[in-house]
N, C-alpha and C positions, 0 to 999 in steps of 0.2 A: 307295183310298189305304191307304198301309201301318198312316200311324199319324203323332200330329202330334208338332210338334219344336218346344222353346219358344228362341229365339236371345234373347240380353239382351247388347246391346252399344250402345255409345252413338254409333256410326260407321254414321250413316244408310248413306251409299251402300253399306256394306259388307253391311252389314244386305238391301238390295234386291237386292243380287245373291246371297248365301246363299238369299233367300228363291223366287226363281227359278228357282233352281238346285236347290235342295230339291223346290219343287215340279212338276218337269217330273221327277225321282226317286220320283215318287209320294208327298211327305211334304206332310201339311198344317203351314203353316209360322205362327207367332204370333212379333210382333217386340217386343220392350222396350228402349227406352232406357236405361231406369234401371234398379237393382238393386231399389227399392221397386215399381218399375214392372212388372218380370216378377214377384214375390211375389206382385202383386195376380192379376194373370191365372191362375199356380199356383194361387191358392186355390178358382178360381172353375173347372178344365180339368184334367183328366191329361193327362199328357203321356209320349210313350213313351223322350225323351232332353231333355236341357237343354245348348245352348252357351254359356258364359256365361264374357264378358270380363274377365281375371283385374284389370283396373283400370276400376274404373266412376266414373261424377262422384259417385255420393252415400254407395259405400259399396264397403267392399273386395273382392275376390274372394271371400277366405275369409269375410268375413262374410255372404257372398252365398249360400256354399254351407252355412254352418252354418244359416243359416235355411231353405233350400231343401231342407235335410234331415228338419228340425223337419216344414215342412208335408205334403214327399211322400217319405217314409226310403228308398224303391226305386226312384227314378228316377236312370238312373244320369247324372252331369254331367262334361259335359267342357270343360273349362278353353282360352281361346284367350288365349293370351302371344303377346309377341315371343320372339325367342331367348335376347335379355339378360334374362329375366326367369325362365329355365327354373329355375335353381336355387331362388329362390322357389316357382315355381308347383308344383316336384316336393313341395314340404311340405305343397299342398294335398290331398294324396290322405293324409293325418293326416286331414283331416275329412270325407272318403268322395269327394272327385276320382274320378274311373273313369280318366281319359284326359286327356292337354293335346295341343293343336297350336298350332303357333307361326307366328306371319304372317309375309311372305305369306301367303296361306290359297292351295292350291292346290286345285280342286273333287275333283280325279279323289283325292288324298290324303284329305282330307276325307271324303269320300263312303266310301270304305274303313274308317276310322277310327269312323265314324258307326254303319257295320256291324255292325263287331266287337265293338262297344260294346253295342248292343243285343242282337246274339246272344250273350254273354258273359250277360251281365244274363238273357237271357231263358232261359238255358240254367241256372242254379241255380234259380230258381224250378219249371223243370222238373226239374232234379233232386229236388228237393222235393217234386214230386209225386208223380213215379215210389216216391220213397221210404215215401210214404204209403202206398201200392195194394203196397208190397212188388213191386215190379217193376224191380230195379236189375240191372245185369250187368255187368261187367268184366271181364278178364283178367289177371294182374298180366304188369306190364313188363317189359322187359329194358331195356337203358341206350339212353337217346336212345328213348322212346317217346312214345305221343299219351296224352294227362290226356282228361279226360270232356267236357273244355272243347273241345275239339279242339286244345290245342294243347301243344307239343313240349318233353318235358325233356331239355334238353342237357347232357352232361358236359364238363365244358370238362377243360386240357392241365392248369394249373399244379395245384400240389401241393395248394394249398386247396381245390379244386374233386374232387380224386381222393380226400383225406380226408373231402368232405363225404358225397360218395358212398358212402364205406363205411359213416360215420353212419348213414344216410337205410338200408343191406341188413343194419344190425347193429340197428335199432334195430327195423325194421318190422315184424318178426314179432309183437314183444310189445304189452303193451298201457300202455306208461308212459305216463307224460303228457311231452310235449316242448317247449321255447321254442327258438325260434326267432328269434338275434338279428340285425341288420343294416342298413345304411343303406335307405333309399327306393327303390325301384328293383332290389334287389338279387337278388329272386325268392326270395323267402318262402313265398308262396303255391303257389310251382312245386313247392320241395322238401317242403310238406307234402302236398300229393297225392301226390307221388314216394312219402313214408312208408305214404298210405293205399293204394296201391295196391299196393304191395309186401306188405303189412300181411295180416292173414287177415280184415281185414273189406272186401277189393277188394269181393264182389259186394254192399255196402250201399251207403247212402247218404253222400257226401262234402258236407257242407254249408259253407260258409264266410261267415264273420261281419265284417266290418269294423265293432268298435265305435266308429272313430274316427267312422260316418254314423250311429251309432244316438242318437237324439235324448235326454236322460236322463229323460226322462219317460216315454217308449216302448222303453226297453230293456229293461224288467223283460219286457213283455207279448211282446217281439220273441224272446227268449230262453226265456221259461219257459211262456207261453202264457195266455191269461186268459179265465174264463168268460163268458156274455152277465150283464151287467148288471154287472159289476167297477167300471167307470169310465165318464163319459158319453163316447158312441163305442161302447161295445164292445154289439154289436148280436149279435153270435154268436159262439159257443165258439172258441175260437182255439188249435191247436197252436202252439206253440215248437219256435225250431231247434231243443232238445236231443229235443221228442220226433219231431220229425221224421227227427233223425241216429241214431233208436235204432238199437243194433246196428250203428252205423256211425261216423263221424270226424264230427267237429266243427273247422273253423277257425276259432279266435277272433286277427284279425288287431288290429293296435294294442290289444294287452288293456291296456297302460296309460290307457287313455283310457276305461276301462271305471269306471263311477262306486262309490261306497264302498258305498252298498245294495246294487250288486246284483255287487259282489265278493264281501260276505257269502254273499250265494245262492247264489254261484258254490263259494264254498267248499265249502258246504254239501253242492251236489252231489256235491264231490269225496268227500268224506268219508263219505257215504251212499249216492250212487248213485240219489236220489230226487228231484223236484222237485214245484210246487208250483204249479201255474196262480194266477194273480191272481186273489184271490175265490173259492177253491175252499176244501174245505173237505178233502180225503183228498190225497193224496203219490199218486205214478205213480215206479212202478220203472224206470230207465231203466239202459241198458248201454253209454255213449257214451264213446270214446278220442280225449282232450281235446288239441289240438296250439294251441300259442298261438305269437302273431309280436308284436315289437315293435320298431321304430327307439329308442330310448330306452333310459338305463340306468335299468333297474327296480331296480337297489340301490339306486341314488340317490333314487330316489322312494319304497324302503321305509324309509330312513333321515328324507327327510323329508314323515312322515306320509301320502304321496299312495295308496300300495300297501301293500296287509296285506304284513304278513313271512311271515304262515301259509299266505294264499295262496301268495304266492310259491313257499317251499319244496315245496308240493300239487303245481304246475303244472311246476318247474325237478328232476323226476325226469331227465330229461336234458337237455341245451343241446344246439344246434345253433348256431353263429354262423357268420355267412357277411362273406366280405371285401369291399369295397368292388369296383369294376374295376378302379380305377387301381392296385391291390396285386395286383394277378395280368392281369397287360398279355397273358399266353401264352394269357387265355381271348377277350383280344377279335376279333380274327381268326377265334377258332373258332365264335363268337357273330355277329358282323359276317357270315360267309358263311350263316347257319341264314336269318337274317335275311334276306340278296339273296335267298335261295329263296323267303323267307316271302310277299317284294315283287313278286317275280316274277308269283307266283299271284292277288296279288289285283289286281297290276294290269295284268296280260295283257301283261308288260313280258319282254326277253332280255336282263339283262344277266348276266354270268357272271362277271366279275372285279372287283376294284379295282385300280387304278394303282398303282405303286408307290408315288408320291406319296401319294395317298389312303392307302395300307395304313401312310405312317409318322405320317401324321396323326390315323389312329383309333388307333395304338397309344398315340401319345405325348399324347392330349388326357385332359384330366383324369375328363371325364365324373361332372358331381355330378349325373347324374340315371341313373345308371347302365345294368344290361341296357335299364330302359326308355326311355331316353333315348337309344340306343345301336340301338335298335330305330328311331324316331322317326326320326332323323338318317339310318339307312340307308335306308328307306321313303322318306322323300320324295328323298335320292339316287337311286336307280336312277330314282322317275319322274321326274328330270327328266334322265335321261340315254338319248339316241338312239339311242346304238350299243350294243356288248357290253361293254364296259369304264366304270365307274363312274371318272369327272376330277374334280378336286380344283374345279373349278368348280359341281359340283351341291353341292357341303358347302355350311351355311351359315357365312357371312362369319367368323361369331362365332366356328369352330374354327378358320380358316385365318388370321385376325387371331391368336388365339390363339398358335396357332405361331412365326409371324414375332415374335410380341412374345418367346416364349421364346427367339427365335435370337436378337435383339439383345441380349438380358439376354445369353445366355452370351457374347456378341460382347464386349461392356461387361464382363463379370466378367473374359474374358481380358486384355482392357485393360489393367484396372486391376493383375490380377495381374502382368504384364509389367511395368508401371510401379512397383509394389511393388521386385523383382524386382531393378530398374536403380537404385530408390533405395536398397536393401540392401545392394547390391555398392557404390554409390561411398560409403556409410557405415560399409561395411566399409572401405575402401582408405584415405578418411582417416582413423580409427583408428591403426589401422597408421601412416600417417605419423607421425602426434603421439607413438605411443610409441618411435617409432625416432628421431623428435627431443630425445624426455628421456633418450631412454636407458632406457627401459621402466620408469620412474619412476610409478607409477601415480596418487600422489596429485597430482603435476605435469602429469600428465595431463590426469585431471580437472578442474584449476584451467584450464587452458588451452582446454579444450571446454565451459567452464561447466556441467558437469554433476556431481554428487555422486559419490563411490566406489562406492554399491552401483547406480548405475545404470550404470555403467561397468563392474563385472564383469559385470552382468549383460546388457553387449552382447557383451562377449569370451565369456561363455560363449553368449550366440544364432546368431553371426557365428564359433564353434567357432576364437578367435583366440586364441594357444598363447603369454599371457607371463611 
């Protein structure tokens, strides 16, 4: 067996065919009902992935995953929604989400997803340790190349996407420290490997940190490292990322969420360049170029009390902000076709195109869960498409409703503008009449439209009527 899979969903039948289906995959599979139900079992099993139902009868998603953090911080979890619930669930990856998929649950999707997840997860850990033995290697990239992760930075067409890129070959030589701002989904994490690699510390180690899953009781020891006997648990000496990323990058993703202790730390290091294992008693020199991501405005939360300002200023030596997708529509298409290739490969599928149809549908859909969500949506399109052309039939319902709902709107705004339009013009025309009855008399006017003088000029000046 590969390795077991802990599913938490409260949808028996659903639950016995994942669990079948996992295990004819070679995965030992454990089921829960309840949100309380899979914790218990977590406490008592590692587990190498968690599926877990973003609405459970006892307790929420995210509360599911803040505690599944607390008891296993490395297990990566992925989220199963409907589709109407995508914009939500994309906020779970704020409390360490890896991945969501959205029901139907297709297996052959799934089972890809399940993959990437694990070998994502299990490939930093491995970087970590290649980092240890001092045995890291890379080459720096040229545009559109493979990250360590195996997987691809794309430059997309529109002008935010060409500036971003200049950012990412002007900044990467040096060793400032960089933030990184942007919605969910927007690929944060993409363009700070883009920086490390370009960077002169390519042949180190690239370690990356989501403090939104680091539990606050285990962040000091997860970051900075802690000796045996520190706290009960700590059985043996323990590096931290930073001394793991020595002489290499550090990504500290959601650093708002990063707690007020060990901000202090963080400072610290800034400002020194040394850290401090838990329980230890002597500093370790370290050499590590700090790149931080957040969704969130961190002024706002330096202003109110959540984020040092010192910090702050340490870590924003320079910004990077990235746009949403629905503000540069010219990248999705360029992103949309990375993607058919990406789907192609993992699911032994031919398709080459989208429809026209389809190609005005991903351009004009809002997409709040953005590249990743964009990703998600084309992947299970192609598999469920036969031939070589990707139909407006494999989208789910939720964009193609979508759509139509925006055609009606603008159908109904022409409407109404129209009707606006014809009541303009005959309130124009009887105007006119009335004052060519008085004799362009205007206070005589007014008395005869019921309407006051300065409302009255001020249709002759709307209706551009000349008396």
């Amino acid at each position: 067996m590969i390795g077991r899979i802990l599913v938490i969903d409260d949808d028996k039948d659903m639950c016995l065919v994942l669990s079948k289906f996992l295990t004819k995959n070679d995965y030992e599979v454990d089921i829960a009902h309840t949100g309380e139900g899979g914790l218990k079992l977590l406490r008592d099993t590692e587990y190498i992935l968690i599926l877990c139902d973003y609405r459970l009868p006892d307790i929420t998603g995210v509360e599911a995953l803040q505690k599944i953090k607390v008891l296993s911080p490395n297990v990566p979890v992925i989220i199963i929604t409907g589709y109407s619930d995508v914009r939500t669930a994309v906020e779970t990856f704020r409390y360490g989400a890896s991945d969501y998929v959205t029901k139907p649950l297709y297996p052959d999707e799934l089972l890809v997803t399940i993959r990437e997840t694990i070998a994502k997860n299990s490939n930093k850990s491995f970087t970590g340790d290649k980092a240890q033995n001092g045995k890291t290697d890379a080459a720096k990239p040229s545009r559109g190349t493979t990250t360590k992760s195996g997987q691809d930075f794309i430059v997309g067409k529109s002008v935010q996407s060409q500036t971003v890129q200049r950012y990412v070959e002007l900044i990467a030589p040096s060793d400032m420290s960089v933030i990184i701002t942007g919605e969910t989904g927007t690929g944060k994490e993409f363009v700070a490997q883009a920086i490390h690699r370009f960077s002169n510390r390519s042949d180190k180690a690239f370690i990356a940190i989501d403090c939104g899953a680091l539990p606050k009781e285990l962040a000091g020891s997860e970051l900075f490292g802690h000796v045996k006997g520190a706290f009960t648990g700590a059985v043996n000496d323990k590096q931290g990322s930073f001394e793991v990323a020595n002489n290499g990058t550090i990504f500290l993703d959601e650093i708002g969420n990063l707690s007020y202790e060990n901000q202090v730390k963080l400072l610290r290091v800034l400002q020194e360049r040394r850290i401090k294992r838990i329980g230890a008693t002597r500093d370790i020199a370290i050499d590590v170029r700090i790149i931080a991501a957040t969704n969130e405005d961190l002024n706002k939360a330096v202003k109110e009390g959540r984020f040092r300002e010192d910090l702050y200023h340490r870590l924003n030596e320079f910004k990077i902000s990235l746009s949403p997708l629905r503000e540069r529509k010219e990248d999705i298409l360029v992103f949309a076709d990375h993607f058919l290739q990406k789907a192609n490969v993992a699911l032994n599928k031919n398709a080459k195109a989208f429809s026209p149809e389809v190609t005005d549908q991903l351009r004009n859909y809002y997409w709040h869960g953005n590249l990743r969500e964009l990703n998600n949506v084309v992947k299970r399109a192609v598999l469920l498409t036969q031939g070589e052309t990707v139909e407006a039939e494999a989208l789910p319902q939720e964009i193609v409703h979508s759509m139509e709902m925006a055609g009606i709107s603008q159908h109904h705004n022409e409407e109404v503008s129209l009707l606006k339009n014809i009541a303009g013009s005959a309130e124009r025309q009887a105007i006119i009449d009335v004052l060519e009855k008085v004799n362009y008399n205007k206070s005589r006017a007014a008395e005869l439209m019921n309407i006051d003088r300065k409302t009255l000029y001020n249709k002759l000046k709307l209706y551009n009527i000349k008396a």
